[in-house]
N, CA, C and O atoms as a printed pandas DataFrame, in Angstrom:
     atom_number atom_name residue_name chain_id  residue_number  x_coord  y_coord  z_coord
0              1         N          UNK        A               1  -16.010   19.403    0.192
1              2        CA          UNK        A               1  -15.068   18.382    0.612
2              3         C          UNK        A               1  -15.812   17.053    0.669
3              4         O          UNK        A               1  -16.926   16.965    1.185
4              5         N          UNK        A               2  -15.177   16.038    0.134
5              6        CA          UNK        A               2  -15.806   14.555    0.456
6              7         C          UNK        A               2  -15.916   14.315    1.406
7              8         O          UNK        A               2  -15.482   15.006    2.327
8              9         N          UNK        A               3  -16.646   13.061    1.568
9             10        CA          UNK        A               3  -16.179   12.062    2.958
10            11         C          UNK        A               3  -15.208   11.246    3.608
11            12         O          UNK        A               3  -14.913   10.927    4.760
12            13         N          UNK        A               4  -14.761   10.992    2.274
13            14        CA          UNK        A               4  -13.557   10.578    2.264
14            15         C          UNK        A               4  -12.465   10.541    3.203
15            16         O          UNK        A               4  -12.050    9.688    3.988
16            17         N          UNK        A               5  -11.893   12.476    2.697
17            18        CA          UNK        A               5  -11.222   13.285    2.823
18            19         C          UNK        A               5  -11.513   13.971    4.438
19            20         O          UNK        A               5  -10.736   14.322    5.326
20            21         N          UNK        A               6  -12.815   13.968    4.343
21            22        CA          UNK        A               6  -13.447   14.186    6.030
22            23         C          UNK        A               6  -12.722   13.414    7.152
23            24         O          UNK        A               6  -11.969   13.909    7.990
24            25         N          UNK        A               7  -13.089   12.058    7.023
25            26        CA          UNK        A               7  -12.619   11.030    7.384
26            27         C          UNK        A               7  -11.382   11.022    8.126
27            28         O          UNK        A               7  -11.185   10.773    9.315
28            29         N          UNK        A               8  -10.277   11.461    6.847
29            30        CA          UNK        A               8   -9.025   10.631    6.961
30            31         C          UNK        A               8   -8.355   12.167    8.037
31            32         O          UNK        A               8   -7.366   12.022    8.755
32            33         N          UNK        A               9   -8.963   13.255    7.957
33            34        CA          UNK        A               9   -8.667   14.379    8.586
34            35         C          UNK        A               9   -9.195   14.772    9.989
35            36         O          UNK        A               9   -8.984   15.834   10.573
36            37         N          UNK        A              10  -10.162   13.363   10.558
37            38        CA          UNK        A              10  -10.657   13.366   11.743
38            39         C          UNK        A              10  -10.163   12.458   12.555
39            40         O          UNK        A              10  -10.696   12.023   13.576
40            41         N          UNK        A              11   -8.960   12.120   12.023
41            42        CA          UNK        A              11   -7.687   10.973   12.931
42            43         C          UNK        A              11   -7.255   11.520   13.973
43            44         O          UNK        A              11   -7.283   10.826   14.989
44            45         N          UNK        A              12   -6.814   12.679   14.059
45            46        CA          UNK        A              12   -5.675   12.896   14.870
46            47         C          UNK        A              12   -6.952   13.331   15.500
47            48         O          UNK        A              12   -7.401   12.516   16.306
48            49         N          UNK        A              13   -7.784   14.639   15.292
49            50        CA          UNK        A              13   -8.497   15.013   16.461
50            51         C          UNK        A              13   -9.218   14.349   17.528
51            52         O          UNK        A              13   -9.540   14.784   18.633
52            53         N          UNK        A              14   -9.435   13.085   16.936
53            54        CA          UNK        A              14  -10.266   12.126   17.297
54            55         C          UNK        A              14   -8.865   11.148   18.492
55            56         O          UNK        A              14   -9.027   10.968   19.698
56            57         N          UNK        A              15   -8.157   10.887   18.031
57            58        CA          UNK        A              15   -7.617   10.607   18.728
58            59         C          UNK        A              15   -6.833   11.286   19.908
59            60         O          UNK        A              15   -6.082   10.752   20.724
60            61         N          UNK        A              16   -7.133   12.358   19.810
61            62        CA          UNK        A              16   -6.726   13.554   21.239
62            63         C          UNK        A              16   -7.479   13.733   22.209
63            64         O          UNK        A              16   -7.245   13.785   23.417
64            65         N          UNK        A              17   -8.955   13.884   21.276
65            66        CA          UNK        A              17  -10.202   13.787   22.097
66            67         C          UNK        A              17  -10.277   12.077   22.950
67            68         O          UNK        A              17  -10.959   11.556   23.832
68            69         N          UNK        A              18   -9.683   11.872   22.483
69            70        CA          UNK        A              18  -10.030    9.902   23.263
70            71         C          UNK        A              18   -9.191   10.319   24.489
71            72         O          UNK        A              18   -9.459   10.022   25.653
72            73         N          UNK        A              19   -7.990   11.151   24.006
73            74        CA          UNK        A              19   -6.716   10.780   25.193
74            75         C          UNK        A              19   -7.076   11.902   26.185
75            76         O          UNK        A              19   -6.414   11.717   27.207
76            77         N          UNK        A              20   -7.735   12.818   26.278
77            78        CA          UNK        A              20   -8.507   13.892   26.992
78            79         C          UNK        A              20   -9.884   13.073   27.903
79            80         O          UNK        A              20  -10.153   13.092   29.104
80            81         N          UNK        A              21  -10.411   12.541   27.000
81            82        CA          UNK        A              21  -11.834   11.721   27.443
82            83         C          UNK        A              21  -10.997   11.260   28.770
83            84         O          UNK        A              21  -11.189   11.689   29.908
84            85         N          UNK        A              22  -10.006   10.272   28.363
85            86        CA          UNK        A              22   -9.447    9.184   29.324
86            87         C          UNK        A              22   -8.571    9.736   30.615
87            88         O          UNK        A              22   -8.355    9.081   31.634
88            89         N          UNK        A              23   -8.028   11.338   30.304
89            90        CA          UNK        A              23   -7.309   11.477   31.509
90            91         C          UNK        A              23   -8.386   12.487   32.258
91            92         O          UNK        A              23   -8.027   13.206   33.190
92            93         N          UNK        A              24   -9.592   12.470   31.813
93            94        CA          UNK        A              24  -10.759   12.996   32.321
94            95         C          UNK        A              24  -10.791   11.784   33.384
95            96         O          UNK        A              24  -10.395   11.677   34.544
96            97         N          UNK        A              25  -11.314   11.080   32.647
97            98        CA          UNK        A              25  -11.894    9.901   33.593
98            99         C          UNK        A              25  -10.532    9.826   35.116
99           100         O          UNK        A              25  -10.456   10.102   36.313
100          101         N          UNK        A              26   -9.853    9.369   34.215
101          102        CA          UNK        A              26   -8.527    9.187   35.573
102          103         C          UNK        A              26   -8.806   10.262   36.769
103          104         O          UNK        A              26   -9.256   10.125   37.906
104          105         N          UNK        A              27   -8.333   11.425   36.002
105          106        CA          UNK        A              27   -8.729   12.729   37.314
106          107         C          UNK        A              27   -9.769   12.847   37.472
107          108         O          UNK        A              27   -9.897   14.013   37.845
108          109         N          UNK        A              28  -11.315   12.091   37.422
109          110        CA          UNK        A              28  -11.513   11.781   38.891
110          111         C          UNK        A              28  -12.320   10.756   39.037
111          112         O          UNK        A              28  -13.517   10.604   39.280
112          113         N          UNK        A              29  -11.131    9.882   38.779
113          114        CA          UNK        A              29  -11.195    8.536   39.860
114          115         C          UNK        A              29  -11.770    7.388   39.055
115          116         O          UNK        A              29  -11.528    6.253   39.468
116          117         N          UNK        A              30  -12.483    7.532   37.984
117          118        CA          UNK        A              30  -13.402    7.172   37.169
118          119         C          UNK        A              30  -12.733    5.674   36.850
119          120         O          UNK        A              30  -13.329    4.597   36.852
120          121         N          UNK        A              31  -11.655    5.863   36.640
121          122        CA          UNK        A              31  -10.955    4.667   35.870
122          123         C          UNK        A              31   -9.487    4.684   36.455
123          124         O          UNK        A              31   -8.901    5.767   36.470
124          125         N          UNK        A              32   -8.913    3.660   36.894
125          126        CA          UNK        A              32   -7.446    3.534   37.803
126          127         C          UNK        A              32   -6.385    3.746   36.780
127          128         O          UNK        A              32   -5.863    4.851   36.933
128          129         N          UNK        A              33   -5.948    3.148   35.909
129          130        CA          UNK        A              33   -4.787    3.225   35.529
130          131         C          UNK        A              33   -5.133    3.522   33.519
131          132         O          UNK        A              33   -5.660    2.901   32.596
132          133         N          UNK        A              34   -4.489    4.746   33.717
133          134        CA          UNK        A              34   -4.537    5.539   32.008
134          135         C          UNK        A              34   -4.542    4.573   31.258
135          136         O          UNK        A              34   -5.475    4.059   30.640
136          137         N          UNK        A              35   -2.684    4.127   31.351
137          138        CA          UNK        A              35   -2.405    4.180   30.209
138          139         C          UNK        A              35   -2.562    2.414   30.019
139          140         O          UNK        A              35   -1.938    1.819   29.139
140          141         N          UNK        A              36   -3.565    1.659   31.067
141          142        CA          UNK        A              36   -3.706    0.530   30.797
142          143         C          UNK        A              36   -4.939    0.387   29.252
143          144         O          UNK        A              36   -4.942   -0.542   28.444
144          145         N          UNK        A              37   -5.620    1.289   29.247
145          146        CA          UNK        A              37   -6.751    1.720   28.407
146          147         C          UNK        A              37   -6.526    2.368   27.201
147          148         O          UNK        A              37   -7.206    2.202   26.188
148          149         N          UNK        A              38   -5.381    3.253   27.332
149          150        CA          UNK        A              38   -5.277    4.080   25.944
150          151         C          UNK        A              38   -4.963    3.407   25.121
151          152         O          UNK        A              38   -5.718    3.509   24.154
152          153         N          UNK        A              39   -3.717    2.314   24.915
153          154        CA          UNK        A              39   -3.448    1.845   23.549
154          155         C          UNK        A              39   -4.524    1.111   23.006
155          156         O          UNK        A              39   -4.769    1.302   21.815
156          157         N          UNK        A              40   -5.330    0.175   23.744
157          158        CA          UNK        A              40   -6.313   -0.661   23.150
158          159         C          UNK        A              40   -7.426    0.396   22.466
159          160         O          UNK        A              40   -7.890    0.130   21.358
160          161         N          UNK        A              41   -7.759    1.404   23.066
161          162        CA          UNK        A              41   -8.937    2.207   22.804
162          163         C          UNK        A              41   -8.562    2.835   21.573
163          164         O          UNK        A              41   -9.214    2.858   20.529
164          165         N          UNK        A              42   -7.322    3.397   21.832
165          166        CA          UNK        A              42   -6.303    3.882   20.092
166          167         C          UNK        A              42   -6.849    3.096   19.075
167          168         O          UNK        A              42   -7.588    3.370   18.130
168          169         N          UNK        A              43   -6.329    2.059   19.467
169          170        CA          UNK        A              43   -6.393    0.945   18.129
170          171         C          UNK        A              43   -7.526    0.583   17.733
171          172         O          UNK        A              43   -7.665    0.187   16.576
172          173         N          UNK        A              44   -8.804    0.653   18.802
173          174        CA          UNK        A              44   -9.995    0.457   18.425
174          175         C          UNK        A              44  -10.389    1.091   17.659
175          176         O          UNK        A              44  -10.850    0.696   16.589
176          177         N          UNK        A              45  -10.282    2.454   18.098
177          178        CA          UNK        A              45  -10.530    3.924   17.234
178          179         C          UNK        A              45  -10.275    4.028   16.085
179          180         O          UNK        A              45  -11.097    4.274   15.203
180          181         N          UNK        A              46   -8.839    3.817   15.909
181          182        CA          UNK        A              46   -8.302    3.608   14.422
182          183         C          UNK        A              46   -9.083    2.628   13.482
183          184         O          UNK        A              46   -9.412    2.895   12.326
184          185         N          UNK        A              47   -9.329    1.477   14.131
185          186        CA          UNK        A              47   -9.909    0.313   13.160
186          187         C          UNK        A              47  -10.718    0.954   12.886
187          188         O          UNK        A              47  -10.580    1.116   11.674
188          189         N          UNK        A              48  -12.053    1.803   13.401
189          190        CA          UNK        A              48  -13.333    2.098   13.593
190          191         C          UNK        A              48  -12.805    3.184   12.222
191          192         O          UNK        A              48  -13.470    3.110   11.188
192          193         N          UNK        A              49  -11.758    4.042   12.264
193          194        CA          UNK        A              49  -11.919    5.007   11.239
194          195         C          UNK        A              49  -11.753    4.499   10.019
195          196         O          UNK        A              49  -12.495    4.841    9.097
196          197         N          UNK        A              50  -10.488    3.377    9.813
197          198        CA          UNK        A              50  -10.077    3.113    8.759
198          199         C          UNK        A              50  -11.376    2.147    8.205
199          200         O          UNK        A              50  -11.630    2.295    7.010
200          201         N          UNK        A              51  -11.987    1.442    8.749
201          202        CA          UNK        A              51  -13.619    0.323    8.439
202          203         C          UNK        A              51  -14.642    2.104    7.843
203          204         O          UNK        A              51  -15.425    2.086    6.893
204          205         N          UNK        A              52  -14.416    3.070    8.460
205          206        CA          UNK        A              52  -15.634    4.010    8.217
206          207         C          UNK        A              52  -15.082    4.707    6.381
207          208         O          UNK        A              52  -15.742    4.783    5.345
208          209         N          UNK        A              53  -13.604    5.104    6.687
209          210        CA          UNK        A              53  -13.175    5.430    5.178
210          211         C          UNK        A              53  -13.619    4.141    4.347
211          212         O          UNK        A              53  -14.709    4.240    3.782
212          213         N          UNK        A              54  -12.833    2.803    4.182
213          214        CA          UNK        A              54  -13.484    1.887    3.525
214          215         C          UNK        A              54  -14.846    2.270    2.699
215          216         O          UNK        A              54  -15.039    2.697    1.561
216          217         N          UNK        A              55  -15.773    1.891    3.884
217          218        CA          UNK        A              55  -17.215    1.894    3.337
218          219         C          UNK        A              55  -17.390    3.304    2.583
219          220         O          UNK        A              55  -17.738    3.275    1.403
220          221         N          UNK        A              56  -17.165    4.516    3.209
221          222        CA          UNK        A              56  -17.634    5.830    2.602
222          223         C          UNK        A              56  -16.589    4.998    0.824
223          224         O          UNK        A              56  -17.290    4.470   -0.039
224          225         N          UNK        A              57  -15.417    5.040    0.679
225          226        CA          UNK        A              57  -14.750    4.736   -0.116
226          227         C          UNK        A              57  -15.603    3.864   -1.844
227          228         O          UNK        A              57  -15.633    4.145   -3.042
228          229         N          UNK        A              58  -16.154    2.745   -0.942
229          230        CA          UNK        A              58  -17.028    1.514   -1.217
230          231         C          UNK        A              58  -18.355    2.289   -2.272
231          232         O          UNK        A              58  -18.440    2.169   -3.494
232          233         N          UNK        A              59  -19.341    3.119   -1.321
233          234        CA          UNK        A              59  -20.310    3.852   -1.633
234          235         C          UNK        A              59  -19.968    5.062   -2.789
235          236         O          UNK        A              59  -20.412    5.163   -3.933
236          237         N          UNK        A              60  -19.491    5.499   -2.423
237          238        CA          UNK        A              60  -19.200    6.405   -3.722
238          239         C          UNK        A              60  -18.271    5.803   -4.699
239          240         O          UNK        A              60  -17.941    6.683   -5.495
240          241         N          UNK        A              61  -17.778    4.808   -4.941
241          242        CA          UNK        A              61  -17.255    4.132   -5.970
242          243         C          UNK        A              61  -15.993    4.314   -6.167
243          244         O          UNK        A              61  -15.631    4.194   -7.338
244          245         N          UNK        A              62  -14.779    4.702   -4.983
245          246        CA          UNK        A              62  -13.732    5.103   -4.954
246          247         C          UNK        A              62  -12.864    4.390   -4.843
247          248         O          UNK        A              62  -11.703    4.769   -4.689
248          249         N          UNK        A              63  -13.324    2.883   -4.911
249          250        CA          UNK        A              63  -12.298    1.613   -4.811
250          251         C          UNK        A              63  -12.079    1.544   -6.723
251          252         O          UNK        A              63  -11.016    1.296   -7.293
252          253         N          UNK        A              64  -13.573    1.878   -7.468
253          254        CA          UNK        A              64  -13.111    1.686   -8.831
254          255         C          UNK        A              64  -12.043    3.327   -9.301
255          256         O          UNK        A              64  -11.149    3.272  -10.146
256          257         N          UNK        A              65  -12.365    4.464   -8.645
257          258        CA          UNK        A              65  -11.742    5.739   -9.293
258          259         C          UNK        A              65  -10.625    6.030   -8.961
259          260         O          UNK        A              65   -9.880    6.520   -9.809
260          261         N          UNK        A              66  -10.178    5.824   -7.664
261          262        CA          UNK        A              66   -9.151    5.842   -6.941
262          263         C          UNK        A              66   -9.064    7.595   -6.423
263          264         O          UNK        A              66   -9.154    8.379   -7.368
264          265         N          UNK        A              67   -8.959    8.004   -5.526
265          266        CA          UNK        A              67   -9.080    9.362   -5.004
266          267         C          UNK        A              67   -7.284    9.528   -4.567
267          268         O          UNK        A              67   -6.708    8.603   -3.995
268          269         N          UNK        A              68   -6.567   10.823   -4.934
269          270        CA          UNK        A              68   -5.131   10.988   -4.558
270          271         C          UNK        A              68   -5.208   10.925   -3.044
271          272         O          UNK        A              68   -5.981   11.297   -2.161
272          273         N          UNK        A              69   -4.059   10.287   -3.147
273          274        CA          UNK        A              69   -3.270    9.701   -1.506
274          275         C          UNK        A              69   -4.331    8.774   -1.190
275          276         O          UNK        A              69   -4.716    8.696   -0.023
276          277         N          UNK        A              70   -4.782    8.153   -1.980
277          278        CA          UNK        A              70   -6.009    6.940   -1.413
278          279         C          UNK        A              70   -4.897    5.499   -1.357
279          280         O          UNK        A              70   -4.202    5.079   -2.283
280          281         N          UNK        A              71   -5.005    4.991   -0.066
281          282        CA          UNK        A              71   -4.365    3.877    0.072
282          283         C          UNK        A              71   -4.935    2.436   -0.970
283          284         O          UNK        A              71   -4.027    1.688   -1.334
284          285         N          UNK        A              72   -5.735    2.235   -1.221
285          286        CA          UNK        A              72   -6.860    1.380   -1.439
286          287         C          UNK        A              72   -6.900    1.086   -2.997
287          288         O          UNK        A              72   -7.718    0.328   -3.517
288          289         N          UNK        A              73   -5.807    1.857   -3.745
289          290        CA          UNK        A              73   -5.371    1.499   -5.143
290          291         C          UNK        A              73   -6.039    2.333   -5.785
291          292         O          UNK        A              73   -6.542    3.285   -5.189
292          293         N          UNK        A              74   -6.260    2.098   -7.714
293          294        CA          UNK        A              74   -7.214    2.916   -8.421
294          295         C          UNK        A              74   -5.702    4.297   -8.828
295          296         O          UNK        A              74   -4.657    4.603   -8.253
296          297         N          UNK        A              75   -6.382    4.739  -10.047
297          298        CA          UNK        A              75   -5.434    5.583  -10.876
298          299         C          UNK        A              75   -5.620    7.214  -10.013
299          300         O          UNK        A              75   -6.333    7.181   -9.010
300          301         N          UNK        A              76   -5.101    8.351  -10.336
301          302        CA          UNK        A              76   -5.138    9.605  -10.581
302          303         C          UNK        A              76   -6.865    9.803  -10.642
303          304         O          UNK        A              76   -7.715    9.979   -9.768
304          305         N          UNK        A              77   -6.910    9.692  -11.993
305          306        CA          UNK        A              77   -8.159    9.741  -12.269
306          307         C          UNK        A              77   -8.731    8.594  -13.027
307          308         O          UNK        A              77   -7.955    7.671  -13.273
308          309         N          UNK        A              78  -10.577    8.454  -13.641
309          310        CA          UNK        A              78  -10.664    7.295  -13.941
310          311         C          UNK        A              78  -10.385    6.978  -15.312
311          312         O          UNK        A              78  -10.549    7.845  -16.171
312          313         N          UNK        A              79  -10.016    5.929  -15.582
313          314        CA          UNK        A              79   -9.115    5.546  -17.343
314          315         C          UNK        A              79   -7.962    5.691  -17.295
315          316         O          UNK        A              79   -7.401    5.469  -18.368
316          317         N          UNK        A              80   -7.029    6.119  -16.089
317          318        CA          UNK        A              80   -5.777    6.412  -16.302
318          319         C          UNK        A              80   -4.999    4.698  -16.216
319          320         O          UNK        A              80   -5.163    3.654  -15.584
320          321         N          UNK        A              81   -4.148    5.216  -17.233
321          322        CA          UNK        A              81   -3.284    3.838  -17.621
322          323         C          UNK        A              81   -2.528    2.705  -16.319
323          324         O          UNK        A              81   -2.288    3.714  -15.656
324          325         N          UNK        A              82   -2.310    2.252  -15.967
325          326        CA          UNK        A              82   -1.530    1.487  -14.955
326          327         C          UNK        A              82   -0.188    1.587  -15.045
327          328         O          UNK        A              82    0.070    1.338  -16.223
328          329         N          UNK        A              83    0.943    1.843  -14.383
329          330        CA          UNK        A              83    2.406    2.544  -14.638
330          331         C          UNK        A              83    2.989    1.412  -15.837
331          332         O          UNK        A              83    3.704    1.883  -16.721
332          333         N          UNK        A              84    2.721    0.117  -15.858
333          334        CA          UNK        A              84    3.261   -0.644  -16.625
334          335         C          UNK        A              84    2.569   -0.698  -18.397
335          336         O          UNK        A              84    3.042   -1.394  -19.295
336          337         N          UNK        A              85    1.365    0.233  -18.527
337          338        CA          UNK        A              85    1.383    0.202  -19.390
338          339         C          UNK        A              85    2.120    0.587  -20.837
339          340         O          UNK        A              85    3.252    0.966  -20.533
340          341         N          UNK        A              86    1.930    0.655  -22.449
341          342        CA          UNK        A              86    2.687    1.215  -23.228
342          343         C          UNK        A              86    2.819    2.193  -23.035
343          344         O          UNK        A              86    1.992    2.601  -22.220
344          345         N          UNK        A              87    3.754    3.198  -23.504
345          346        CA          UNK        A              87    3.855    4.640  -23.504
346          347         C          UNK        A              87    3.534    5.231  -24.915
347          348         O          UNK        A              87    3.939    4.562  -25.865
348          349         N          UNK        A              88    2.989    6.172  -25.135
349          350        CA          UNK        A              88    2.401    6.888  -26.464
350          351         C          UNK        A              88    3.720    6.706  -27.292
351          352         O          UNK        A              88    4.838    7.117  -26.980
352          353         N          UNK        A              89    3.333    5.951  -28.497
353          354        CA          UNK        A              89    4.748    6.115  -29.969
354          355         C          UNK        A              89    5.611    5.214  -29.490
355          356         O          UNK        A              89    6.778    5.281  -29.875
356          357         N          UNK        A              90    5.200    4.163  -28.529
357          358        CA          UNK        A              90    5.605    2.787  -28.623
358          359         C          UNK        A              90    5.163    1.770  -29.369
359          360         O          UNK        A              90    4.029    1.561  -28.938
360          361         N          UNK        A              91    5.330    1.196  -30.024
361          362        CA          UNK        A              91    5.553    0.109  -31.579
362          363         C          UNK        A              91    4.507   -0.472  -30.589
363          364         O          UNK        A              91    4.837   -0.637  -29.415
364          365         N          UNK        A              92    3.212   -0.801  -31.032
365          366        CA          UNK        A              92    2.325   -1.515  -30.370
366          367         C          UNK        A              92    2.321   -2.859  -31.207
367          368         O          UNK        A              92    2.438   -2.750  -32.427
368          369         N          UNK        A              93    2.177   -4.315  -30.558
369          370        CA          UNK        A              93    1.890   -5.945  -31.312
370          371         C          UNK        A              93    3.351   -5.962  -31.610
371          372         O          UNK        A              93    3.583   -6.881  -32.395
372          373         N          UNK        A              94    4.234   -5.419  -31.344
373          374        CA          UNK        A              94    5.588   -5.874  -31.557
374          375         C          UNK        A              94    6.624   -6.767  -30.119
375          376         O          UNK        A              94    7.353   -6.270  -29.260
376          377         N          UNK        A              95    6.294   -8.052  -30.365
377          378        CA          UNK        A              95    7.402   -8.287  -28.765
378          379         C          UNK        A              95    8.423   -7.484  -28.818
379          380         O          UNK        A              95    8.625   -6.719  -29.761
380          381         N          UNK        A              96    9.318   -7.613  -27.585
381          382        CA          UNK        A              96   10.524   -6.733  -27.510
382          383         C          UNK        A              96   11.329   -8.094  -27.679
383          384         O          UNK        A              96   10.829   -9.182  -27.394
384          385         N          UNK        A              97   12.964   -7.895  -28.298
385          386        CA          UNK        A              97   13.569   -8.694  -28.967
386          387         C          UNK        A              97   14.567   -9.452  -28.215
387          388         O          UNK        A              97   15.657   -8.901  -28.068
388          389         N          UNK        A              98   14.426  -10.419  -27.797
389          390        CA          UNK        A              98   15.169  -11.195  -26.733
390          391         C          UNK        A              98   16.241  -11.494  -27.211
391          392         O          UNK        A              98   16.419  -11.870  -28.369
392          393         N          UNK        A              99   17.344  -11.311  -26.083
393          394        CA          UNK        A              99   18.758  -12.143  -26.517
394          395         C          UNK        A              99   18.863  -13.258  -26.397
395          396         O          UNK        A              99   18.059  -13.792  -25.633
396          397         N          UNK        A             100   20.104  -14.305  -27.228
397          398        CA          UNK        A             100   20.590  -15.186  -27.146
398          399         C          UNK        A             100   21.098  -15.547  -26.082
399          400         O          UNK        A             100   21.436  -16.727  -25.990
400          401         N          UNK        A             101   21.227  -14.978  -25.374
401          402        CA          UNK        A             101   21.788  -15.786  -24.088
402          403         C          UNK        A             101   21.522  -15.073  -22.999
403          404         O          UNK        A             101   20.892  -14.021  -23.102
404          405         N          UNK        A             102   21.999  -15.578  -21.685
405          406        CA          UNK        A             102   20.751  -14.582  -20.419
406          407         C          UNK        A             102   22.337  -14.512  -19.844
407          408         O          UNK        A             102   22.467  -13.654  -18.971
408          409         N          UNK        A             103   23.285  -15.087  -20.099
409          410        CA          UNK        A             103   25.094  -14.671  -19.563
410          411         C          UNK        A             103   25.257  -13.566  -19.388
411          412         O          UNK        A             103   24.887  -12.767  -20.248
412          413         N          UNK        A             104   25.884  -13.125  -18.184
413          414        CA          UNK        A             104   26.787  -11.494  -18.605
414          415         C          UNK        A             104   27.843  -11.996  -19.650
415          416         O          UNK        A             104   27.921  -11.433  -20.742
416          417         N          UNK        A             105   28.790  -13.227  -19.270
417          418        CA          UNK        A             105   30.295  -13.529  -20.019
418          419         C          UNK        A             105   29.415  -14.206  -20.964
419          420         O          UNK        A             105   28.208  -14.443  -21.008
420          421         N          UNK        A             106   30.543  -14.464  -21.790
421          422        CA          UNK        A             106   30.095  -15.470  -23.119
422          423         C          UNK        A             106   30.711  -17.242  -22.088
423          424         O          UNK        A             106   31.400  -17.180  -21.070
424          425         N          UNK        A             107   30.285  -18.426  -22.644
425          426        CA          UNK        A             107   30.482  -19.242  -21.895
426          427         C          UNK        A             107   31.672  -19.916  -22.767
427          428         O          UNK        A             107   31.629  -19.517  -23.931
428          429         N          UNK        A             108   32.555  -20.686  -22.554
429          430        CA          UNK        A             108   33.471  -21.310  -23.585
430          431         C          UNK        A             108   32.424  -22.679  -23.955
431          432         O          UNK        A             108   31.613  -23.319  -23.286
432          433         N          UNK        A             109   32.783  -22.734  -25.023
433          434        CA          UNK        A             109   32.418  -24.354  -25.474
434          435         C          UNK        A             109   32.989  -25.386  -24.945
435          436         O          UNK        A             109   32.471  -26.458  -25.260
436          437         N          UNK        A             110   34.180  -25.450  -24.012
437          438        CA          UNK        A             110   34.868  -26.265  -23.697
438          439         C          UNK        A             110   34.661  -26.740  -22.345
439          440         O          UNK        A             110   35.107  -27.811  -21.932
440          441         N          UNK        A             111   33.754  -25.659  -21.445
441          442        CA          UNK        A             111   33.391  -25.776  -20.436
442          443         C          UNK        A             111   32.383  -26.343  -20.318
443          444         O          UNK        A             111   31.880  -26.146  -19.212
444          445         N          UNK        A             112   31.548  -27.297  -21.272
445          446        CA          UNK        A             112   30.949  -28.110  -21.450
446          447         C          UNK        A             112   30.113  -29.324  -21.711
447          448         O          UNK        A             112   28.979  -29.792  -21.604
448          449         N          UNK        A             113   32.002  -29.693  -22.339
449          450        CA          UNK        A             113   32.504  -31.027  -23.130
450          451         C          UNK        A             113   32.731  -31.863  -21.889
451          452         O          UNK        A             113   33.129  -31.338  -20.849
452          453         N          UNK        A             114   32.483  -33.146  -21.986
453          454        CA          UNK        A             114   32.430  -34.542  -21.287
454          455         C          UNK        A             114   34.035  -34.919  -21.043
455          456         O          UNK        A             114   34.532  -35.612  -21.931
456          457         N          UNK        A             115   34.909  -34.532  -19.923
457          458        CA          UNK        A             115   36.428  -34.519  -20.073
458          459         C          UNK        A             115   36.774  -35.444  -18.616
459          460         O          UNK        A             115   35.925  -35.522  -17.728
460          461         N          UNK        A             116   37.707  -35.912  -18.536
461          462        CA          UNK        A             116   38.051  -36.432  -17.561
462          463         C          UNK        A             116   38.468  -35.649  -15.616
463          464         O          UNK        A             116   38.448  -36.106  -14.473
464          465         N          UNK        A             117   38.736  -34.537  -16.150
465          466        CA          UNK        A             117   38.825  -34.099  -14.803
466          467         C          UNK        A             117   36.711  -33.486  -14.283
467          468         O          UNK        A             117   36.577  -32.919  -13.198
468          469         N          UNK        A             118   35.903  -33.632  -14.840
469          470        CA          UNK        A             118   34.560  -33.638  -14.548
470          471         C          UNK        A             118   34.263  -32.521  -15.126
471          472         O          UNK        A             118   33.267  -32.134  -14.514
472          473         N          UNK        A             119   34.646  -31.356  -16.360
473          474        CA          UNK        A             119   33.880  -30.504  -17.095
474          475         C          UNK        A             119   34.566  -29.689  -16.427
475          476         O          UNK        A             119   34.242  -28.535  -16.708
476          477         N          UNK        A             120   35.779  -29.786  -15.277
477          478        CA          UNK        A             120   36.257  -28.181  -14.922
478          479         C          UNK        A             120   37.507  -27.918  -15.602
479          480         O          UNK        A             120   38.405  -28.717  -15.865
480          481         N          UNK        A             121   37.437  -26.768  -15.831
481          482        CA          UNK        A             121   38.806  -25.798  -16.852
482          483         C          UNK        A             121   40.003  -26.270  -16.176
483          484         O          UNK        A             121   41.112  -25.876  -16.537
């Protein structure tokens, strides 16, 4: 198993163990009020994991390969195409063929002409 993968699977335990640590402390006496402590310490925690995936990420070169369910971008595997690329037995150096007009309706010619009530029908 990577580190990666280590990592991203030592969230939750890690964060149970914090909330155990803390109602340790409470029962006995250690620290007054829980839940003034838990969310900040959460969030600390979290930063601390998601900064530790990063770097492991960084070091083994997983920002260029991209690892599945990796937040942090990068293909499947490495060389894999980007979703917008061609698809195999697509006419490659050929633009695609633009229409004449970007209208859903066709427009009248008349709705255009210089008329006295100001160009309206």
């Amino acid at each position: 198993m990577n580190r990666y993968i280590l990592i991203r699977r030592l969230k939750a335990p890690a964060i149970l163990l914090l909330i155990g640590v803390l109602a340790l402390l409470h029962q006995m006496d250690v620290i007054d009020d829980f839940w003034r402590y838990l969310v900040p310490l959460v969030l600390i925690l979290l930063g601390v994991l998601l900064l530790a995936e990063r770097a492991i990420l960084s070091m083994d070169g997983g920002l260029d390969q991209g690892y599945p369910g990796s937040p942090y971008g990068g293909g499947p595997y490495p060389g894999a195409p980007y979703p917008g690329a061609p698809y195999p037995g697509a006419p490659a150096g050929q633009p695609p063929v633009a229409s004449q007009s970007t209208s859903i309706v066709a427009a009248h010619a008349h709705d255009f002409d210089d008329h006295s009530n100001g160009g309206q029908s």
